[in-house]
N, C-alpha and C positions, 0 to 999 in steps of 0.2 A: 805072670799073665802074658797073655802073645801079644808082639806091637802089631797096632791098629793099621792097618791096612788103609790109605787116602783114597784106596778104590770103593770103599764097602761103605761111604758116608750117607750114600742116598739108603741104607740099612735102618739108618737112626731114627726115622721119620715114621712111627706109627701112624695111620689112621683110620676110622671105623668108616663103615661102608656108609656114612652122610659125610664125608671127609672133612669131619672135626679131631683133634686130637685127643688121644684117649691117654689117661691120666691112670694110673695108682699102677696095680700087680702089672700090667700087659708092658708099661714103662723098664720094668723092674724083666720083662721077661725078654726084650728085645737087647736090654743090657746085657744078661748071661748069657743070651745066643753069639750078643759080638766077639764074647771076651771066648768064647768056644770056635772060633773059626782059624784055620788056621793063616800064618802070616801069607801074604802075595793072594789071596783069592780071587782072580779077576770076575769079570764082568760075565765071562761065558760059562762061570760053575755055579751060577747064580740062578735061582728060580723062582714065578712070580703064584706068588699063588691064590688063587679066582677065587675058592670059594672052601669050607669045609671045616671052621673053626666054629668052637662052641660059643655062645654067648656074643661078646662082645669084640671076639680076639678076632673076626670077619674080615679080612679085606688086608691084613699087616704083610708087609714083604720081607720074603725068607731067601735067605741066603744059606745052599742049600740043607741035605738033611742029616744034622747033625744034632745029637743029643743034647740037650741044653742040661745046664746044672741048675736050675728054679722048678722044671719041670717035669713028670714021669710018663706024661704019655705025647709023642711027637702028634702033629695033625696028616690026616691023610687026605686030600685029593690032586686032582687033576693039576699040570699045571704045564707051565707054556715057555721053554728053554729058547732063550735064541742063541744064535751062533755069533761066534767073534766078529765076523765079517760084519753082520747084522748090527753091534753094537757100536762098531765103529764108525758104522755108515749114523746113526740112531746121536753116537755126541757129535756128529762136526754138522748137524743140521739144528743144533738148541739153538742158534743165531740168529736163523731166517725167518722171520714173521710176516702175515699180511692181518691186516686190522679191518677188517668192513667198517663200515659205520654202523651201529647198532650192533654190531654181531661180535660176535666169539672171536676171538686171535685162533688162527689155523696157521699151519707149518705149513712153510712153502717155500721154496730155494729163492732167493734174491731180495732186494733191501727191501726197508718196511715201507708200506704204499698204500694209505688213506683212499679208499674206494670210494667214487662217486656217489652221490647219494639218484636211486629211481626214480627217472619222471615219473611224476603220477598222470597218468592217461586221460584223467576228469579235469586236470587241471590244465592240460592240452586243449582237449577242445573248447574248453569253457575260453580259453583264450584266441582261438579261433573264431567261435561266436562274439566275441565281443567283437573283433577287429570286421568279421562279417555287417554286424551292426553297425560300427562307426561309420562304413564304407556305404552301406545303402543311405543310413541318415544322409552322409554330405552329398549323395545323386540324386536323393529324392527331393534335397532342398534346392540343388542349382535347377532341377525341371524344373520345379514352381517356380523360382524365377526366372527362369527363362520363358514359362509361357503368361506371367504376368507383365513380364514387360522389363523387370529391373535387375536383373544379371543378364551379365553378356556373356557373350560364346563365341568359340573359335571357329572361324568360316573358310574352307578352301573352296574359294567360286567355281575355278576351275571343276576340281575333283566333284561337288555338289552336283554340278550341271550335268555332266556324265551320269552321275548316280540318278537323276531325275528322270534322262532319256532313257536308262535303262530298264526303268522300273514302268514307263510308258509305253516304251515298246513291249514288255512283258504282259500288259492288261489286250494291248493290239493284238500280239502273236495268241493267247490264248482264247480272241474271241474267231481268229480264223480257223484256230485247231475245234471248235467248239463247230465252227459252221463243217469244216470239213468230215467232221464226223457226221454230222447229219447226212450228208451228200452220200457218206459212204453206206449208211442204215437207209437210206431211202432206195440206192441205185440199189444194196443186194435186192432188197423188197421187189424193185420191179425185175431184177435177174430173175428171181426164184418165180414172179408170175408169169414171165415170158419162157420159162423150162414147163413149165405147167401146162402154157397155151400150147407149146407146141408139141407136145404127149398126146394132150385133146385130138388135134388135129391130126396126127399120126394115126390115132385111134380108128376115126373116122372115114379116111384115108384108106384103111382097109377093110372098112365095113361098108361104104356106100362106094360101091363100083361105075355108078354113074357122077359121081363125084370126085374121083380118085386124085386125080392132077388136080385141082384145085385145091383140095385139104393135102393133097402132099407139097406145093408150093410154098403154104401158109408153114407148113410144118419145120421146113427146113428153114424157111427166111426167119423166122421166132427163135428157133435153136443156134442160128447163125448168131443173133443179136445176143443172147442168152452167153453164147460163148465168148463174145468180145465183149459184154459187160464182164463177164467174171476176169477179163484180162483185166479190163480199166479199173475193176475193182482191186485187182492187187496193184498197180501202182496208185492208187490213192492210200490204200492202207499204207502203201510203203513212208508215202510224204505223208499221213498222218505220222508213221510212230519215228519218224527220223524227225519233224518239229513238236512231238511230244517231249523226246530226249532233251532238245535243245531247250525246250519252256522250263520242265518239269525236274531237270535235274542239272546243266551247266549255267542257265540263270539263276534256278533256285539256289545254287553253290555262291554263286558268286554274292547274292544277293543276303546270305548267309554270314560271308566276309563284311559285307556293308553294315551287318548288324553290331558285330563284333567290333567294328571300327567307330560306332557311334557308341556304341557305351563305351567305349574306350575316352572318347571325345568330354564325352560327360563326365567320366571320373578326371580325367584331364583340368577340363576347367574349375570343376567343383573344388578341387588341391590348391587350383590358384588362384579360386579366392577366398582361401582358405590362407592360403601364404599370405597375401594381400591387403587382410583386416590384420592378419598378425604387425604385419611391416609399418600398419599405421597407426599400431597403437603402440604406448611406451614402452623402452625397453630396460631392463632391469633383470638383475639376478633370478625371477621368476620366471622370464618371458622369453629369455633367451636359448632354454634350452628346448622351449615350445615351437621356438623360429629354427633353430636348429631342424629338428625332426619335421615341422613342417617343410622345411626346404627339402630334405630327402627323398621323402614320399613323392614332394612334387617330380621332381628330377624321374625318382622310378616313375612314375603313367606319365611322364612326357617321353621320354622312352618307349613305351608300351603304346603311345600313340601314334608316334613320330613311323613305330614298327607297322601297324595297323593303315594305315594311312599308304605305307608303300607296299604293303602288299595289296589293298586294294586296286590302283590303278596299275599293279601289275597282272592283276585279273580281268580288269577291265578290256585291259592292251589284247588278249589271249583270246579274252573273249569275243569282242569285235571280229578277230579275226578267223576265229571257230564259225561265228553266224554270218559271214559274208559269203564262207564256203560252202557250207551247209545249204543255203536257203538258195544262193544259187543254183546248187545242183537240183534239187529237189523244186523249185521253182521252171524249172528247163524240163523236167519231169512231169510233171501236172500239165505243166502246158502241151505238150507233146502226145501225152495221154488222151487228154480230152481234144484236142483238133483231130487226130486220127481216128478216135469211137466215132465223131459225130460228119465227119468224111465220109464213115463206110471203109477206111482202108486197113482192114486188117493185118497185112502185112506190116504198116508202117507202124501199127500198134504196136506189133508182137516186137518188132525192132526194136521199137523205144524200149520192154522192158527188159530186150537182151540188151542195150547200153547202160543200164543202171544196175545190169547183175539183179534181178529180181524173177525168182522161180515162184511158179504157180503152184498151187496145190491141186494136185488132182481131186477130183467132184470122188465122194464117197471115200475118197484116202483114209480119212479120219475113222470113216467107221468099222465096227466091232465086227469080227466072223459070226459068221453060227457056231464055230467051235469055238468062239473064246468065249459067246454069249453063255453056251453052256457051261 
């Protein structure tokens, strides 16, 4: 008999295609193929083969094809040679394992490494919602006590009193922008009737010949006023939509920050007295690590306040100094405008609104050709 080869061991190991091992004649028939091979047969004259035995003999590894003394007919099919190179790379890699949790050991170069286990994503936000929860409870309970009377609150007099002028001046500015619009919807109204009268007049102007200088008088002086309302009219829109800007969107910003810095305020104080009842009740292996974590929390929104808090009276500072320039200029504007319409001096009209950079829109600009109507 030939000696056994220490290559050909993985030969010995029958098994059926549910990979149980298979007992009686097939035992008996992988014995007579070993003792038939001959000495040194490596790894790369070796063949695995897929599929093409009778019965139960399915799935057994053949080392190649050679007539065996148990059996008369060898099996035929397909089968899958690797090369030496292939089997050398195939043994120095049986070492390297990775293990998921729950899952299959899969081949993988480097040491063995316990895979974290998946957040589960329900079990995220569910923890989000609660922390949401906890947070609204303890601001919903320091309001009520604060507007019952019996929780305190943190007060910067300073910073407060600012916050209060600004929010006064904001009901002021918007009931001027609120008149100054009317001003401006009433003056076109009388532009557009005094372009109208003085059409009329022109009209007539050429049709009553014993009339003619007198309705051409009226015509020109109505179209005169006609055209220096429509001036006075663009510098009022102008100081309307330049203290629209300032009401409607650098107050409402900052006004914004103020909001954000008051609930800041309230989750603030709500933590600390929240800290507070902890500190004054007993402390013991249970309560201790309740004080703990309430101390941290506090620490983060005093933080978040202490932040909140300086960036508002850094808006404030910006702001002040945004509306003192603003309302100036546009304040020197309006007045300028209106002494000059009601002067009669057109010239010094047209001046004021070449100092503020403000172009008129030519009468019929806006409107449509007959070829684009078509």
């Amino acid at each position: 008999m030939a000696q056994e080869s220490p290559k050909n061991s993985a030969a010995e190991i029958p098994v059926t295609s549910n990979g149980q091992l298979e007992d009686s004649h097939e035992h008996s028939f992988n014995r007579d193929l070993k003792c038939s091979l001959p000495v040194g047969l490596g790894l790369s004259e070796t063949k695995i083969t897929s599929h093409g035995f009778d019965g139960a003999k399915e799935g057994v590894v053949e080392a190649g094809q050679f007539p065996s003394k148990g059996s008369s007919a060898s099996p035929k099919s397909s089968v899958i040679s690797p090369s030496s190179a292939a089997a050398s790379r195939l043994a120095g890699q049986g070492c390297d394992l990775i293990i998921p949790t729950g899952g299959r050991a899969q081949q993988k170069s480097g040491p063995v490494v316990l895979a974290d286990e998946v957040k589960n994503p329900a079990m995220e936000k569910l923890e989000l919602v609660r922390k949401w929860s906890l947070n609204t409870y303890k601001c919903t309970r320091q309001i009520i006590s604060e507007k019952l009377g019996r929780g305190s609150r943190t007060v910067d007099l300073e910073l407060e009193a600012q916050i209060d002028i600004l929010r006064d001046n904001k009901k002021k500015y918007e009931n001027i922008l609120r008149l100054a619009q009317t001003l401006s919807t009433q003056l076109f109204q009388m532009v557009h009737t005094q372009r109208q009268l003085g059409d009329a007049f022109a009209d007539l102007s050429l049709k009553s010949l014993e009339l003619h200088e007198e309705f051409g008088y009226n015509a020109d002086t109505q179209k005169l006023l006609a055209k220096n309302g429509e001036t006075l009219l663009g510098a009022i829109n102008f100081f309307i939509a330049s203290v629209n800007t300032l009401v409607n969107k650098t107050i409402e910003d900052t006004l914004l920050t103020v909001k954000q810095y008051e609930s800041a305020r309230i989750e603030y104080d709500a933590y600390r007295t929240d800290l507070e009842e902890l500190n004054l009740g007993p402390r013991d292996a249970n309560t201790l690590p309740k004080i703990e974590q309430s101390q941290q929390l506090f620490q983060v929104h005093k933080e978040k306040y202490d932040k909140m808090r300086n960036d508002v009276s850094i808006k404030l500072k910006f702001l002040e100094e945004n509306k003192v320039k603003v309302l100036h200029n546009q304040l020197v504007l309006f007045h300028n405008a209106i002494a000059a319409y009601f002067a009669g001096n057109q010239k010094q009209l047209e001046q004021t609104l070449k100092q503020f950079h403000i172009k008129l829109k030519t009468p019929g600009a806006d409107a449509r050709s007959w070829l684009e109507e078509q």
